[in-house]
N, C-alpha and C positions, 0 to 999 in steps of 0.2 A: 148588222151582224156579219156577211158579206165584206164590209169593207175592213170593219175590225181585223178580220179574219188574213184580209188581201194585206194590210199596213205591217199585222203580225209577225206574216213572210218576207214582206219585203225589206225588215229590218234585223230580223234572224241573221245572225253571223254562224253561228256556231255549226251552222250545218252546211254553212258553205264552206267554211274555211276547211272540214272533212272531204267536200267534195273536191275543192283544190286539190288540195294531197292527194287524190286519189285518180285526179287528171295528171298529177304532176307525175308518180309511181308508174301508172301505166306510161306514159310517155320513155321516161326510162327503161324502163322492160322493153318498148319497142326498139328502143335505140340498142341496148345491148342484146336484142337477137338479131338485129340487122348488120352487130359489129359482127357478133360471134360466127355467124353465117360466112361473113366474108373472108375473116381468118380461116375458117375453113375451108372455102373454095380456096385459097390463094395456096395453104400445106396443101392439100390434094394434088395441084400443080406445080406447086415445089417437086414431093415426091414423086411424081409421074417423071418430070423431068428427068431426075436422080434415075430413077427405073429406068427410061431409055436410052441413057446415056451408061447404063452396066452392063460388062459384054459377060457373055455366059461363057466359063474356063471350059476348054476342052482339051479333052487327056490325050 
């Protein structure tokens, strides 16, 4: 019963092929909060620049 059981699983796709996609997905989600992140630090740095290179008008 045991081994029926172990051949079962080992030959099951249909629940791997769900778990694929769903290493594949998060893998993606990592990669684009690690892109997003960096476009962000880099505008941050942009504009700070831009910031201290504006001289304040005085009257």
């Amino acid at each position: 019963m045991m081994l029926k059981l172990l051949k079962r699983l080992a030959t099951e796709e249909e629940g791997q092929g769900l778990v694929e996609y769903a290493l594949i997905l998060a893998l993606i989600a990592v990669v684009v909060i690690v892109a997003v992140t960096d476009v962000g630090t880099r505008a941050k740095e942009i504009f700070n620049s831009i910031k201290d290179k504006l001289v304040t008008p005085t009257s």
